[in-house]
C-alpha positions as CSV (number, residue, x, y, z in Angstrom):
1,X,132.7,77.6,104.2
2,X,131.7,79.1,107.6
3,X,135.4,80.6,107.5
4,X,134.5,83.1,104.9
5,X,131.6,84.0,107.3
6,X,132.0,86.9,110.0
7,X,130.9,89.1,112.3
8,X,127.6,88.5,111.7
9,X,124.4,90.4,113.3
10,X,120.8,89.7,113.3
11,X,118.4,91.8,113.6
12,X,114.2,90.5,114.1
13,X,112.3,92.5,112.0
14,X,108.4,90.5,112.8
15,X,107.9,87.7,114.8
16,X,104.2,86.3,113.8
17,X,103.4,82.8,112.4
18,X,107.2,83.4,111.6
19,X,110.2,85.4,111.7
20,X,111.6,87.4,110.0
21,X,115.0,88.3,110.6
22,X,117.8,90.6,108.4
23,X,121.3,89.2,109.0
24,X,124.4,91.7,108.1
25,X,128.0,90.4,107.9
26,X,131.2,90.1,106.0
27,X,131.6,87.6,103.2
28,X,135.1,86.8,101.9
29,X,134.9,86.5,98.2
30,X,136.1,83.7,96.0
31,X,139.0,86.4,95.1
32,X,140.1,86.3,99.1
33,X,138.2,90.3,99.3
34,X,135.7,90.7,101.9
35,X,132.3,92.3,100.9
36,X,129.7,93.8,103.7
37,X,126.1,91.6,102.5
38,X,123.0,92.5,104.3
39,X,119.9,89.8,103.7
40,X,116.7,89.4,105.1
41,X,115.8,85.2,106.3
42,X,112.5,84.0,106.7
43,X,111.8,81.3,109.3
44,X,108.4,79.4,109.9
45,X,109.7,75.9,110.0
46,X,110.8,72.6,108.4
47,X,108.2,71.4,106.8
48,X,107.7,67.8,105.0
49,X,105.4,66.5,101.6
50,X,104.1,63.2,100.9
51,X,103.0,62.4,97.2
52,X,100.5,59.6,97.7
53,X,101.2,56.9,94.8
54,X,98.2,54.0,93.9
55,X,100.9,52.0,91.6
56,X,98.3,49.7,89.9
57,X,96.6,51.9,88.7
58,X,98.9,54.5,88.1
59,X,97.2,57.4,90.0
60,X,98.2,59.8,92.4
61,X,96.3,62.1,95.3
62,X,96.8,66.3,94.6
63,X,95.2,68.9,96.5
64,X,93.7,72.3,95.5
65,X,93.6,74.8,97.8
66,X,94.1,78.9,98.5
67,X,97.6,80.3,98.6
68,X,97.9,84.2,99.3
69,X,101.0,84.7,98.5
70,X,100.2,83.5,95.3
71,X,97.0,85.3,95.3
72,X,99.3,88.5,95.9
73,X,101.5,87.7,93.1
74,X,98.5,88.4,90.8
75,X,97.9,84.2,89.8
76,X,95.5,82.2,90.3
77,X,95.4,81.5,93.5
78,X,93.8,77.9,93.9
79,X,97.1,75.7,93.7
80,X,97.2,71.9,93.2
81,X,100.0,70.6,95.2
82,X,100.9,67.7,97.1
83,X,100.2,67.2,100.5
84,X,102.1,68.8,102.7
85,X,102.7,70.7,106.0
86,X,104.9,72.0,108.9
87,X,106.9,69.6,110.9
88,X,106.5,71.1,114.3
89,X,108.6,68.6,116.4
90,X,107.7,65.8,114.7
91,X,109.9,64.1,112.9
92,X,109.5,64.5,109.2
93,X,107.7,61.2,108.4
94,X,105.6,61.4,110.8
95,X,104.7,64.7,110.1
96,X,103.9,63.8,106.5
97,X,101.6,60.9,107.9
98,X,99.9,63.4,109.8
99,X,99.3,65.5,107.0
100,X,98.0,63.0,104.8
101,X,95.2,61.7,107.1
102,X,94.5,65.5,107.6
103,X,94.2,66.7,104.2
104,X,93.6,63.7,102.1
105,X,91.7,61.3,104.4
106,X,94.3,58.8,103.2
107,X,96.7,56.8,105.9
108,X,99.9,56.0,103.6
109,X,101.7,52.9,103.9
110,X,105.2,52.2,101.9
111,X,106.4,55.8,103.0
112,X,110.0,56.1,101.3
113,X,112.3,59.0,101.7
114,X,112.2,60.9,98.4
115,X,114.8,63.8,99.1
116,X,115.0,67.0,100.9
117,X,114.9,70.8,99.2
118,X,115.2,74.1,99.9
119,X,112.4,76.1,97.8
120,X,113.3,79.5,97.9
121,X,117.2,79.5,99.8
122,X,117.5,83.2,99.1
123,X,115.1,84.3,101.5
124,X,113.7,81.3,102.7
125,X,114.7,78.9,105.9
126,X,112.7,76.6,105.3
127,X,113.7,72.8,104.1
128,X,111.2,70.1,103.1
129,X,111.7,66.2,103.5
130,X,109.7,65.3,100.2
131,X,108.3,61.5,100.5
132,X,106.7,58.7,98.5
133,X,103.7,57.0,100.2
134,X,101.5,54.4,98.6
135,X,97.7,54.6,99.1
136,X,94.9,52.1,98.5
137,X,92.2,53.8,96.4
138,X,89.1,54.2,97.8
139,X,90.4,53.9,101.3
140,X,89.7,57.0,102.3
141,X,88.4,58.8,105.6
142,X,87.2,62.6,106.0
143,X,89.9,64.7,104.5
144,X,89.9,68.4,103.4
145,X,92.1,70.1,106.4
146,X,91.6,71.3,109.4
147,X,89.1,74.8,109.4
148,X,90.7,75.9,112.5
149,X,93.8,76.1,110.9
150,X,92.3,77.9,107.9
151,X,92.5,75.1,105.4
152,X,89.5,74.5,103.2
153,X,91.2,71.3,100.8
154,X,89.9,70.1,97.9
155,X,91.0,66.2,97.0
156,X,92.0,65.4,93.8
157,X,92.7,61.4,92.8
158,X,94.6,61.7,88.9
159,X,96.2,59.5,87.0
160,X,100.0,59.9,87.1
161,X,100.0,60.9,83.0
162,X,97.4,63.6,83.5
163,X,99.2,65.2,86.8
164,X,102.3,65.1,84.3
165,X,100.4,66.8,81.6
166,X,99.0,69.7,84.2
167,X,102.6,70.5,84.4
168,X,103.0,71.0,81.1
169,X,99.9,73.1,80.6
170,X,101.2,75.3,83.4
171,X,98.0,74.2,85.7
172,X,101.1,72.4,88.4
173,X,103.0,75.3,89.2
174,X,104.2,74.7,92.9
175,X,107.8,73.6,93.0
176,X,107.4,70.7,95.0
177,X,105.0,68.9,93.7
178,X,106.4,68.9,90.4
179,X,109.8,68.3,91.3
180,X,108.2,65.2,93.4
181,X,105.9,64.2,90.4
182,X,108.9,64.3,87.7
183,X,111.1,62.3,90.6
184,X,108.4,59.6,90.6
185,X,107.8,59.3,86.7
186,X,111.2,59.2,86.6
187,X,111.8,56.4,89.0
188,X,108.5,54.1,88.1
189,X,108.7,54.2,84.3
């Protein structure tokens, strides 16, 4: 593939909590022509989810919390998501504990891989290492984010059947989560 790839240029446009770069090069066609393609790539990170499972009784740990971009889009803004964050140089697991303790107040245990996904690959670098991790209800320490890191989370235990149902009533809408909830009805039926 990279042979229908050349002379390619990039350009940073902002450099801030990420960067944004516009790429120009020539792209040889499926026809064998070669077509100039200018696109703009935006870069903050890998980052990694963990959907926390409680498999006897069938529940699962969502957050709600404040996404501008979302806000800017003209919904509402107050998503519930999976956990989920940034992998820095961690590697992914261990990122995704991290995250858990941090925003849940749960420690996982029986972390398995669940698959990794690009969300947006038009304009977005970003890939995310999307995990199952089982959680023991009641177990849990201080959660809710870190404020110095702007996050003000709001812990949510469900039952597997009504997180599936949110979905359907359009009250799940981040891409993530439901792909990662639809992976594990699928898988634990």
């Amino acid at each position: 593939m990279s042979k229908r790839i050349k002379d390619v240029t990039v350009e940073t446009l902002a450099n801030n909590w990420g960067t944004l770069t516009k790429a120009s090069f020539e792209y040889q066609r499926s026809d064998g022509s070669w077509q100039h393609q200018v696109r703009e790539c935006y870069d903050h990170g890998h980052g990694a989810a963990i959907l926390l499972f409680e498999p006897d009784a069938r529940t699962v740990i969502l957050i709600r919390q404040f996404r501008y971009p979302v806000f800017a889009a003209g919904d509402p803004a107050f998503l519930v998501e999976v956990c989920a964050g940034l992998v820095d140089n961690d590697p992914p697991q261990t990122a995704v504990m991290r995250e858990a303790l941090e925003e849940t107040g749960y420690q996982p245990f029986g972390v398995e891989h669940m698959f990794d996904a690009y969300m947006s690959p038009g304009s977005v670098q970003e890939k995310v290492s999307c995990y199952l991790g089982l959680y023991h209800a009641g177990s849990a320490a201080a959660g809710g984010g870190l404020a110095d890191e702007g996050e003000d989370i709001e812990v949510l235990e469900l039952p597997l059947a009504e997180a599936l149902a949110m979905i359907d009533r359009g009250e799940i809408i981040d891409g993530k989560t439901i792909m990662m909830l639809q992976w594990l009805a699928l898988k634990r039926r």
